[in-house]
C-alpha positions in Angstrom: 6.7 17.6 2.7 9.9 17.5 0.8 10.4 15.5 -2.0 13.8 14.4 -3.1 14.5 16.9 -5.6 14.3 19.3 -2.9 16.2 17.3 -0.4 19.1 17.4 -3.4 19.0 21.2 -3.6 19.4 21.8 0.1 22.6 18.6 0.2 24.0 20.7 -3.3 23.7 24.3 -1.6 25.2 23.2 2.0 27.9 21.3 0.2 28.3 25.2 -1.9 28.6 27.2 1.2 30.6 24.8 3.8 32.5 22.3 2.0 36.0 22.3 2.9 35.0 24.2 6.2 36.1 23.5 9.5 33.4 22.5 12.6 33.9 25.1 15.2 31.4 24.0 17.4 27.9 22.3 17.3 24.7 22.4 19.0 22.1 19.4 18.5 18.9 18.5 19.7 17.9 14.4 18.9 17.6 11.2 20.5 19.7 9.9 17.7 23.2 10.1 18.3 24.8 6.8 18.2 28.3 8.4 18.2 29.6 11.4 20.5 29.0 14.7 18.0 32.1 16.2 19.9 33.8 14.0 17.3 32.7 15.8 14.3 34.3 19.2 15.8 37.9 20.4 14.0 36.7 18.3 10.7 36.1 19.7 7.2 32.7 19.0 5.8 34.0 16.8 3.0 30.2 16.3 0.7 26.6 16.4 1.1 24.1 14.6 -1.0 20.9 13.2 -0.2 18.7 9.4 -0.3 14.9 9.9 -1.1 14.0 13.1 1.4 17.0 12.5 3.4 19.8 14.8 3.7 23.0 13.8 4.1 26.1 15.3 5.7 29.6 13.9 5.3 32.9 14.6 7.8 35.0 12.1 6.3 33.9 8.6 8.3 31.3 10.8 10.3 27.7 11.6 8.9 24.9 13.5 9.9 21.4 13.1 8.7 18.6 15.4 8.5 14.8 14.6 7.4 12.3 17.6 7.4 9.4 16.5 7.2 6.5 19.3 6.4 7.7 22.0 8.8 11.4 21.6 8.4 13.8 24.3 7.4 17.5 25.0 7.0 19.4 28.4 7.0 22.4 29.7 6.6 22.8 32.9 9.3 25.2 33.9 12.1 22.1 35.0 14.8 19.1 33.0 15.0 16.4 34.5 13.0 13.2 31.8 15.0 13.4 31.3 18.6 15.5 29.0 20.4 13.4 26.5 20.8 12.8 25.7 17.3 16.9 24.9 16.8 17.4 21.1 16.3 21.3 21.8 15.2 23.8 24.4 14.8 27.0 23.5 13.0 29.6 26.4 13.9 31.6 27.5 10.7 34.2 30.4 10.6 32.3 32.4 8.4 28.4 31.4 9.1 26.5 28.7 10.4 24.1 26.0 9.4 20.9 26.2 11.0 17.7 23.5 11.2 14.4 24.4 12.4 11.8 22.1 13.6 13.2 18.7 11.6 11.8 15.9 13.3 15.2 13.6 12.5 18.9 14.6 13.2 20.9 11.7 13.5 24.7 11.6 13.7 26.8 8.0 13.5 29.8 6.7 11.3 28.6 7.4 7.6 28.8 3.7 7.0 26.5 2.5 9.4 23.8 5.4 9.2 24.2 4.7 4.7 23.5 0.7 5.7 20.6 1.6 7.6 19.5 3.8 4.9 19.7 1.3 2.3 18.2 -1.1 4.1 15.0 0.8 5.1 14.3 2.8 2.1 13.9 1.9 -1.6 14.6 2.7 -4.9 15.8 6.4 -5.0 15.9 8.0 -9.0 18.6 10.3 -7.6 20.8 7.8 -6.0 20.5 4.1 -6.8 18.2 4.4 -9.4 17.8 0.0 -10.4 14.5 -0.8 -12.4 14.9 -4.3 -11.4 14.8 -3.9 -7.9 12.2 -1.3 -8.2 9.3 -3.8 -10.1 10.5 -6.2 -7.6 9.2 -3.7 -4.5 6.5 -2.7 -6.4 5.0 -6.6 -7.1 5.8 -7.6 -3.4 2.5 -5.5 -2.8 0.1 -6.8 -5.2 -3.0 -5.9 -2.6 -2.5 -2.3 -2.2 -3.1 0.8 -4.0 -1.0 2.1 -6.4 -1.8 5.4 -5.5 -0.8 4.9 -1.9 2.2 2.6 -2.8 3.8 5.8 -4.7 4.3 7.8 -1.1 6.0 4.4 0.6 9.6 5.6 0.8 10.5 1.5 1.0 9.6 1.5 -2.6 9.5 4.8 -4.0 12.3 6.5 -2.1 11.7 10.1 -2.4 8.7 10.4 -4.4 6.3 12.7 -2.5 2.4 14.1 -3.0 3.5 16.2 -6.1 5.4 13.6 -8.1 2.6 11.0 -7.5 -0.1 12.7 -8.7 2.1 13.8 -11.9 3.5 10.4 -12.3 0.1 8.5 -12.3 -1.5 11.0 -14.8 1.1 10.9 -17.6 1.0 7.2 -16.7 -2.8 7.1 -17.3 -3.2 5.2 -14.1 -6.4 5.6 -11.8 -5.0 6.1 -8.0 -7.1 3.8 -6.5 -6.0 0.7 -9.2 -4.3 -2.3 -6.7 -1.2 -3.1 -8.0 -2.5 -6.7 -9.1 -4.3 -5.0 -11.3 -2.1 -3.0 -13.1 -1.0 -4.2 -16.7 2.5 -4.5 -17.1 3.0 -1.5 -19.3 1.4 0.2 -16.5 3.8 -0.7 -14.1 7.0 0.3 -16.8 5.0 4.0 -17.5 5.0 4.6 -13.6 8.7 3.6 -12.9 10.0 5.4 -16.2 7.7 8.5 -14.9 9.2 8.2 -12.1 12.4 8.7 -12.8 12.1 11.0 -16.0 10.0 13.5 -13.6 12.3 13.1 -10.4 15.1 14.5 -12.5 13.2 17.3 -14.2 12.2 18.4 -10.6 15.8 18.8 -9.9 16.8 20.4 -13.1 14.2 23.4 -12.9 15.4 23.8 -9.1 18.6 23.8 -10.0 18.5 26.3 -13.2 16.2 28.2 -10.3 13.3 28.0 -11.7 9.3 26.6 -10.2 8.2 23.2 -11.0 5.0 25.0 -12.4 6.2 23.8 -16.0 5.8 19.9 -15.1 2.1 20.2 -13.0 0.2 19.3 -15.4 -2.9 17.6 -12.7 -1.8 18.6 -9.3 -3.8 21.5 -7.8 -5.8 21.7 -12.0 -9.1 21.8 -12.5 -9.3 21.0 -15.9 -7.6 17.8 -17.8 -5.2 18.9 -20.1 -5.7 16.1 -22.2 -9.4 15.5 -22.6 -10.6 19.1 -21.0 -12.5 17.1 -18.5 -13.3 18.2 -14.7 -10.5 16.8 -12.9 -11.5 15.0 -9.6 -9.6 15.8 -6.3 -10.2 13.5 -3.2 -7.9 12.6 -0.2 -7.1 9.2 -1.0 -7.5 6.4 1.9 -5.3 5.4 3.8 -3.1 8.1 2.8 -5.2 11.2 3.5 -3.4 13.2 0.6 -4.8 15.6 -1.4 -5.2 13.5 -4.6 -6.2 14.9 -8.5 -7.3 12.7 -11.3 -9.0 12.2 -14.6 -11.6 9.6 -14.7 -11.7 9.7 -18.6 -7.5 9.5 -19.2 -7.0 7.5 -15.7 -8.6 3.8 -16.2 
């Protein structure tokens, strides 16, 4: 699944290679087209950015969005390099093309009624509208449920995927399976100032090109690298993803 970190990357390299570029031609495959995509053809790609795991393409007043899910992908090639039938859009550019394989969402509509849908759907993004206020007030609207769980709802934790919540809730010393009821209030400030300070590290080690293997301190460990105890992975209910924890630093 991407996170939004990665989501960034892919909005900061299209916006490398094709801003400034003229639309040729396009080719799309989605339900969601609440404008005619004919209209984006002879426009310049003026920006890309992304919201949570959203990516976001601008032509002026016109927008495309893209969500990959796990098995998404986007390249930059003149010939198809995976069959056909895997193309969910093609935008035509003089020199190359953008390609996206297998993304579940493409939507194309004016860019200020597909960012208001956005915004009112998803949460608190650390990349984008980053608002601690608004964040503990999401995150107390759902006293009953598990903080561990709550971390992967993009209404609340806009972009923050598997990886992050596992690393957030460890430095936080925060058992997953805690309700959010429960949660002291210096919990809840160590998870949303985790969850910013590691959103933007993830970005800055992609960016300089390097792994995130400098920040994973619990996911995919076996040992605590605080206490050197066994550290305990599960799939956490309702969620079903792979979760890693300390029972002696996570209370």
């Amino acid at each position: 699944m991407t996170e939004g970190p990665t989501a960034r990357i892919h909005a900061l390299r299209i916006e490398k290679q094709f801003k400034g570029e003229t639309l040729k031609d396009l080719f799309i495959k989605s339900k969601k087209l609440y404008i005619d995509p004919s209209l984006l053809i002879g426009r310049k790609l003026s920006g890309s950015t992304s919201f949570g795991k959203n990516i976001l393409l601008y032509f002026n007043e016109y927008a495309i969005r893209i969500h990959l899910m796990m098995y998404g992908s986007i390249r930059f090639e003149g010939e198809y390099s995976k069959p056909f039938s895997r193309v969910r859009l093609t935008l035509f550019f003089p020199e190359t093309n953008l390609v996206v394989y297998n993304a579940p969402i493409v939507e194309v509509d004016t860019r200020e009624k597909l960012w208001n849908r956005l915004s009112s759907d998803y949460g608190v993004d650390p990349l984008t509208n980053w608002d601690e206020e608004k964040l503990l007030t999401l995150i107390l609207e759902n006293k009953e449920r598990k903080i561990g769980d709550l971390l992967l709802d993009q209404r609340v934790f806009n972009g923050i995927g598997n990886i992050l919540r596992n690393e957030i809730l460890f430095r936080s010393q925060v058992n997953p399976e805690k309700l959010v009821e429960e949660l002291e209030s210096g919990d809840i400030n160590r998870i949303m100032m985790y969850t910013k300070d590691l959103t933007q590290k993830f970005l800055e080690y992609k960016l300089i090109g390097k792994g995130i293997k400098p920040i994973l301190l619990i996911y995919n460990k076996k040992i605590c690298p605080r206490c050197k105890s066994k550290i305990l992975f599960y799939r956490q209910e309702p969620n079903k993803r792979k979760t890693f924890y300390c029972s002696n630093c996570q209370q």
